[in-house]
C-alpha positions as CSV (number, residue, x, y, z in Angstrom):
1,X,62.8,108.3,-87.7
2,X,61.2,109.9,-90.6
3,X,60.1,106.7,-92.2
4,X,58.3,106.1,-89.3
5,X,56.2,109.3,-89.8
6,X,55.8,109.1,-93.4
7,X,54.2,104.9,-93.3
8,X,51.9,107.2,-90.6
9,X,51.2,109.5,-93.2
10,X,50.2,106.6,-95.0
11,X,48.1,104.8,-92.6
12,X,46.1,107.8,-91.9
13,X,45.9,109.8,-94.8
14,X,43.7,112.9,-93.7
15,X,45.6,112.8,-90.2
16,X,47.5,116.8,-89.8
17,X,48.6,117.4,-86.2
18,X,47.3,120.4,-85.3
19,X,49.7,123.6,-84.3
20,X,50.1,123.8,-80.7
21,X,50.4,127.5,-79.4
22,X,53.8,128.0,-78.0
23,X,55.1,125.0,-79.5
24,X,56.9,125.8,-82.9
25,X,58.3,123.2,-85.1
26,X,58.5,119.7,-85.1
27,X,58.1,119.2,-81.5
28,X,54.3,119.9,-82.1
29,X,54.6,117.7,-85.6
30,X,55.6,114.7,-83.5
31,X,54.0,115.6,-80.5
32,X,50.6,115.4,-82.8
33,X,51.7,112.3,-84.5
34,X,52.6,110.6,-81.6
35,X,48.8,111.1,-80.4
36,X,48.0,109.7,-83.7
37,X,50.0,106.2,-83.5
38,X,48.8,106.3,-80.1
39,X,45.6,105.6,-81.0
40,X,46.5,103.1,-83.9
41,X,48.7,101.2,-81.4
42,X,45.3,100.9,-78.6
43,X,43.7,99.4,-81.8
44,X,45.9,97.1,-82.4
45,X,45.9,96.0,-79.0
46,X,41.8,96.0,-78.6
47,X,41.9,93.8,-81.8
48,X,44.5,91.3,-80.1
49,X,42.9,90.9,-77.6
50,X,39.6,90.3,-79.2
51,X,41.8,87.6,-80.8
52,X,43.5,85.6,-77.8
53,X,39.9,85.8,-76.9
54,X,38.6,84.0,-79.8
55,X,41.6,81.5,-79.5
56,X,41.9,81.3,-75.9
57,X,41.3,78.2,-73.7
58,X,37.9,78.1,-72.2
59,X,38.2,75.6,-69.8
60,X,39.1,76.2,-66.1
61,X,42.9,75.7,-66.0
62,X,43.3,78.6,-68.7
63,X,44.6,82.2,-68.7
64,X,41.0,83.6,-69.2
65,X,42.0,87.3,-67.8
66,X,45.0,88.1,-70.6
67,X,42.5,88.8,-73.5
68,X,40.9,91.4,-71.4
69,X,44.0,92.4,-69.9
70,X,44.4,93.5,-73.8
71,X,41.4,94.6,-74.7
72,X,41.8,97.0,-71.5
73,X,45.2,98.6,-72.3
74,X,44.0,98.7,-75.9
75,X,41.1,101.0,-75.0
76,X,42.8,102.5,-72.4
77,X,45.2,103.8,-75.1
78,X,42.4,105.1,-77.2
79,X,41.0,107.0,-74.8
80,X,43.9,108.2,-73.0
81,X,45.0,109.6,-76.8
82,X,41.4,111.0,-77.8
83,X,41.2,113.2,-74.7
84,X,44.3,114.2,-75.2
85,X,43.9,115.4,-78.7
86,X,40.3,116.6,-77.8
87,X,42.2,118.9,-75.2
88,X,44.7,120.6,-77.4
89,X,42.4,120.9,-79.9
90,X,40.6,123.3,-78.0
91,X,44.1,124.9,-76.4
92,X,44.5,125.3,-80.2
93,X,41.5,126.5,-80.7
């Protein structure tokens, strides 16, 4: 599990979850990180389906809808995981 949080370490190197009053420990270290990766795994997802976009079938027998099905849950996930953050950042203070 820690591998996990130390190639997240990597990937965002300025990234430091912020101390959650009442929460002591590393519930509020993964509970932070896990907002983090979050966010990295909605961008993944935009970018994918920005992709099946690019590659997808334009014609009228094709899927059009799954590249914005995607790109939908992709920013979804971004903004679900900003206002999150954006919230306990001002519990936090």
């Amino acid at each position: 599990m820690m591998e996990l949080y130390t190639l997240a370490a990597d990937l965002i190197p300025k990234a430091t979850p912020t101390q959650i009053p009442g929460l002591d420990g590393p519930v509020s270290k993964i509970f932070g990180w896990a907002l983090w990766l979050l966010i990295l795994s909605g961008v993944g997802g935009t970018g994918y389906g920005i992709y099946k976009l690019a590659v997808s079938d334009k014609s009228r027998n094709g899927g059009g809808s799954e590249p914005f099905k995607w790109m939908g849950g992709g920013v979804a996930a971004i903004v679900l995981a900003g206002s999150l953050i954006a919230i306990l950042n001002g519990i936090a203070g």
